[in-house]
C-alpha positions as CSV (number, residue, x, y, z in Angstrom):
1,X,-14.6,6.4,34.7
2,X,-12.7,3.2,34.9
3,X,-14.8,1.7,31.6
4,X,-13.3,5.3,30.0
5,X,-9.9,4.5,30.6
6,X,-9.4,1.1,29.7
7,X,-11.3,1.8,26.1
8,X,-8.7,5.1,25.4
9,X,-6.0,2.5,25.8
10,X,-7.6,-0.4,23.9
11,X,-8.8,2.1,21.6
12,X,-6.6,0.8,19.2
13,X,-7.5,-3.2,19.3
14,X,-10.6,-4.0,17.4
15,X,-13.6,-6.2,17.3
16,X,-12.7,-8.5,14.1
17,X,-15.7,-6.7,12.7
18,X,-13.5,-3.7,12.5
19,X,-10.4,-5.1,11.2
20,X,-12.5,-6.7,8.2
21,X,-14.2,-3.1,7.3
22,X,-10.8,-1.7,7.3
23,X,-9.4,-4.2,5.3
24,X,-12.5,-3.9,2.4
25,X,-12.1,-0.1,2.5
26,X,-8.0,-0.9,2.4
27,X,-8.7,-3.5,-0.9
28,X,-11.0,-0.8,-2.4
29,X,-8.7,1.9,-2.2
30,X,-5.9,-0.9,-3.4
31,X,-8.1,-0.9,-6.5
32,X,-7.6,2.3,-7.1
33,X,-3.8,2.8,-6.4
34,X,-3.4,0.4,-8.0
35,X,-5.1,1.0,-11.2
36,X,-3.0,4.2,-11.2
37,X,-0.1,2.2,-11.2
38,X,-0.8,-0.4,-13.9
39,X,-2.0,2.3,-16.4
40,X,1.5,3.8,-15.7
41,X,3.5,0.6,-16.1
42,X,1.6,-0.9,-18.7
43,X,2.0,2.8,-20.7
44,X,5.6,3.0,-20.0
45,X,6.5,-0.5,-20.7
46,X,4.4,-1.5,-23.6
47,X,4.1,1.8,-25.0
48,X,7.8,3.8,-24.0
49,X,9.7,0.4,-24.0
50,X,10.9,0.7,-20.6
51,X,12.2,-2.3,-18.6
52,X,10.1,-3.0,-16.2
53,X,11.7,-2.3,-12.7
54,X,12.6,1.3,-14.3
55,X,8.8,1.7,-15.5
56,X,7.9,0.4,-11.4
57,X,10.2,2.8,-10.3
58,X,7.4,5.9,-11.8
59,X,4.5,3.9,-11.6
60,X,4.5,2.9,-8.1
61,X,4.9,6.2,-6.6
62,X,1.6,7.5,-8.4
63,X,0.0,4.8,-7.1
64,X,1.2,5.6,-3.4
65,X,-0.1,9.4,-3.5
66,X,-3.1,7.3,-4.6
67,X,-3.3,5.4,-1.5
68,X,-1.8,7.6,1.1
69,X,-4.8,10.2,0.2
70,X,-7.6,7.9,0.0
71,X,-6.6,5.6,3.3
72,X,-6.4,8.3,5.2
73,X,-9.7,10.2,5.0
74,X,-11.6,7.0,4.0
75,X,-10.3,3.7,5.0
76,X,-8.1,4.6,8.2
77,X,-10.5,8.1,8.7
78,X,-7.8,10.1,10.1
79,X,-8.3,8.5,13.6
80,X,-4.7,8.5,14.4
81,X,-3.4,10.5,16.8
82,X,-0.1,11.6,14.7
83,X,-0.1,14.7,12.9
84,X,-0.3,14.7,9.1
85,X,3.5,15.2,8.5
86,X,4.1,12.3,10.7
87,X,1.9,9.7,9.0
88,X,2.8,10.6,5.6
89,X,6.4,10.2,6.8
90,X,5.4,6.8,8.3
91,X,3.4,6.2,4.9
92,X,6.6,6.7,2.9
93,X,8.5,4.5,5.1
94,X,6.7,1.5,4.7
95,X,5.8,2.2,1.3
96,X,10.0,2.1,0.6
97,X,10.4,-1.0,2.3
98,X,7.5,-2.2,0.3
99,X,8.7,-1.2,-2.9
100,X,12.2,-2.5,-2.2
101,X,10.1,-5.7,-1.8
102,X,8.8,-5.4,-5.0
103,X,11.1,-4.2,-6.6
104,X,13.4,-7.7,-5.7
105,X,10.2,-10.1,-6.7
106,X,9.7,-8.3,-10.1
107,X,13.4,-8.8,-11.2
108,X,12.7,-12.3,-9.6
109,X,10.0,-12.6,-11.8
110,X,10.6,-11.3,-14.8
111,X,14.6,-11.7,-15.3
112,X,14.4,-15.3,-13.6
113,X,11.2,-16.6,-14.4
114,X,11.0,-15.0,-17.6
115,X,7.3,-14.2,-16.7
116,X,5.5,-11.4,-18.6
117,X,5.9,-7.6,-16.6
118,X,2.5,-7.6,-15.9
119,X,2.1,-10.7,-14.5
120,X,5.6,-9.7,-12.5
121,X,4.1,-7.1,-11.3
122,X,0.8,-8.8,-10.0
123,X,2.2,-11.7,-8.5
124,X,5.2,-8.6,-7.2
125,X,2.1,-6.5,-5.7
126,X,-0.1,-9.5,-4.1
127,X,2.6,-10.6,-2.0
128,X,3.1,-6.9,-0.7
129,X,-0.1,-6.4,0.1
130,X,-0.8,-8.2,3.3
131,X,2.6,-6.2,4.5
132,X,1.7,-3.1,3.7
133,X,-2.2,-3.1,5.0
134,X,-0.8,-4.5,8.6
135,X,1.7,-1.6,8.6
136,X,-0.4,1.3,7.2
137,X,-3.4,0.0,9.9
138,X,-0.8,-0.8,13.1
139,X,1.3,2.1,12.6
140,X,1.1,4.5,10.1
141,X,-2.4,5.6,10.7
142,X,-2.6,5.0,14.7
């Protein structure tokens, strides 16, 4: 009985084995949000001529349904205790401060550096990326 206890409230710490399947499912998914999102961007900027924090401002959010869907049932499993409405709330949350984040580095990039959009974006989305799979495993999805 005591053994039951203490793994219901450790349930959410890990073996490293765990964290490191969660985090290939969590790049996988990535790879698909965010090829959502550069097909978007790269359509909007190089083929509608929009700058390209406007064109991140419709892309991104494609990319997030994207993620939100496919972490949930696949790479998080729905093992959460929160409702539905609660994680996609949570989801959203972070996702905002991400894109905020993004958002900053991509003008950064682009109107400072004078880097390309895409590669903005890339080096905009890599630095995000550590954020966002830390919050969506730790408190989103829990």
């Amino acid at each position: 009985m005591h053994s039951t206890k203490t793994k219901k409230s450790n349930s959410h710490f890990q073996r490293p084995v765990g964290i490191l399947s969660d985090f290939w499912r969590y790049v996988s998914v990535g790879v698909g949000a965010v090829l959502t999102d550069f097909t978007v961007f790269i359509l909007l900027t190089h083929g509608g001529g929009l700058h390209p924090v406007m064109a991140n401002t419709v892309s991104r959010p494609l990319g997030g349904l994207v993620s939100f869907t496919a972490n949930r049932h696949w790479t998080f499993r729905g093992r959460g205790k929160a409702a539905l409405h609660v994680q996609f709330v949570r989801f959203w949350i972070v996702w905002g401060l991400s894109f905020m984040l993004t958002e900053a580095l991509i003008w950064i990039f682009h109107d400072g550096f004078h880097w390309s959009p895409v590669i903005s974006k890339l080096g905009a989305e890599g630095m995000a990326g550590l954020f966002n799979f830390l919050m969506q495993r730790h408190w989103t999805f829990r």
